[in-house]
matplotlib code that plots the C-alpha trace (Angstrom):
import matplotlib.pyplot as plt

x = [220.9, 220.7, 217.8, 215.9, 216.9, 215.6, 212.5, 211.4, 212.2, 210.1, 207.2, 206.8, 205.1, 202.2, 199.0, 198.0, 195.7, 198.7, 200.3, 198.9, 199.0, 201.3, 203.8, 204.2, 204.8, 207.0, 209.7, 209.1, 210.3, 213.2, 214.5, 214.2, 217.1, 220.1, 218.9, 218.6, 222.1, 223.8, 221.7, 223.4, 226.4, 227.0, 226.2, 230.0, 228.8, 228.4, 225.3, 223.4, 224.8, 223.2, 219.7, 220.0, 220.4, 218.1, 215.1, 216.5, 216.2, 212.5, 212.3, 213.5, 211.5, 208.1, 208.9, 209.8, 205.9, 204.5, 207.0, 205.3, 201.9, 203.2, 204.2, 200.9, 198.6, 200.8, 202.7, 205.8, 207.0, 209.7, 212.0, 212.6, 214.4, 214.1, 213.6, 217.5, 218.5, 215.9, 217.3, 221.0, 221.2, 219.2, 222.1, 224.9, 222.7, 222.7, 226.8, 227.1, 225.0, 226.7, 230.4, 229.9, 228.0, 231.1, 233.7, 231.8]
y = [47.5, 50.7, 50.3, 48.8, 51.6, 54.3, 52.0, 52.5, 56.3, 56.8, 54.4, 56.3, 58.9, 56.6, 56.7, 54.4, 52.5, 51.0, 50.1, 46.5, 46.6, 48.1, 49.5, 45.6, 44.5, 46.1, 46.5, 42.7, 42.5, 45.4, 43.3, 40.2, 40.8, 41.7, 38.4, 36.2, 37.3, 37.6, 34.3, 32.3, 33.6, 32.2, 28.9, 28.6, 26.8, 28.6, 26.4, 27.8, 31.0, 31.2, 29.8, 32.8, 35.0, 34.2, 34.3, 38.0, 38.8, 37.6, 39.6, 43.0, 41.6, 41.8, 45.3, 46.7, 45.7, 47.5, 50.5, 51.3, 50.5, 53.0, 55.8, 55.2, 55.8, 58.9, 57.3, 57.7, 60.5, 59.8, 61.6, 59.6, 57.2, 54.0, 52.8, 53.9, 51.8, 48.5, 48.6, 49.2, 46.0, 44.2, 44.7, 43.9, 40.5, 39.5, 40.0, 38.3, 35.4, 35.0, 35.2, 32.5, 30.3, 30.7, 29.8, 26.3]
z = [158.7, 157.6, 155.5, 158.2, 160.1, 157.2, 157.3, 160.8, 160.8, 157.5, 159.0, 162.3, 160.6, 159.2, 160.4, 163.8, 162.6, 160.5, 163.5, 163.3, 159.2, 157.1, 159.3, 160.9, 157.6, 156.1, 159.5, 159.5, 156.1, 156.7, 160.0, 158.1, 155.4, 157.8, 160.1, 157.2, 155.8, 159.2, 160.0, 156.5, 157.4, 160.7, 159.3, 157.7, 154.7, 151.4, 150.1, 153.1, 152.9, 149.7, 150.6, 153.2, 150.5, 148.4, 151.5, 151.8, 148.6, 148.9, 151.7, 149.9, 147.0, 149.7, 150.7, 147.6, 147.2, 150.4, 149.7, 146.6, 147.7, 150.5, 148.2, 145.9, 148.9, 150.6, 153.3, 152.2, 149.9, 147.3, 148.3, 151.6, 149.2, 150.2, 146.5, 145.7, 148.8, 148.0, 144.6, 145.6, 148.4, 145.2, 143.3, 146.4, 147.2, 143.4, 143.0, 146.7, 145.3, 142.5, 143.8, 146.5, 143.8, 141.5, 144.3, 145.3]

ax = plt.figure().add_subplot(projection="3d")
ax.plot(x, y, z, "-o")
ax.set_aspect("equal")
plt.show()
């Protein structure tokens, strides 16, 4: 949540005629982790709990993509970050992953 939070902060700024572009993309992608987990969660059953996870991780996987095509054009500036936190929840959804597959 909070990097879909840092995600729409950072991609007010870009330019407008983003709005239907870019800046869609990637706060579809941000929004679409937390669902996905939250989403595989509710379903009670560790198989599709991890199925969930893994679309998330595609999902992180896509904006990673736009965030660096982002910084390489000058929308978003380095500093803002959002690298450390892609690669951090990377990291959290890999141990998640493999937890629940080693509990089944």
């Amino acid at each position: 949540m909070n990097l879909a939070e840092n995600v729409y902060v950072v991609t007010k700024d870009f330019p407008l005629e983003e709005r239907y572009g870019l800046t869609s993309q990637i706060r579809r992608c941000a929004v679409s982790i937390p669902s996905n987990i939250a989403e595989g969660f509710m379903r009670k059953n560790t198989k599709e709990y991890v199925q969930f996870l893994h679309i998330a991780l595609g999902s992180l996987g896509e904006l990673d993509t736009q965030v660096e095509l982002s910084m390489r054009i000058g929308f978003i500036k380095e500093e803002q970050n959002l690298n450390e936190n892609i690669t951090r929840i990377r990291k959290q959804l890999y141990g998640l992953i493999k937890v629940l597959k080693e509990r089944r």
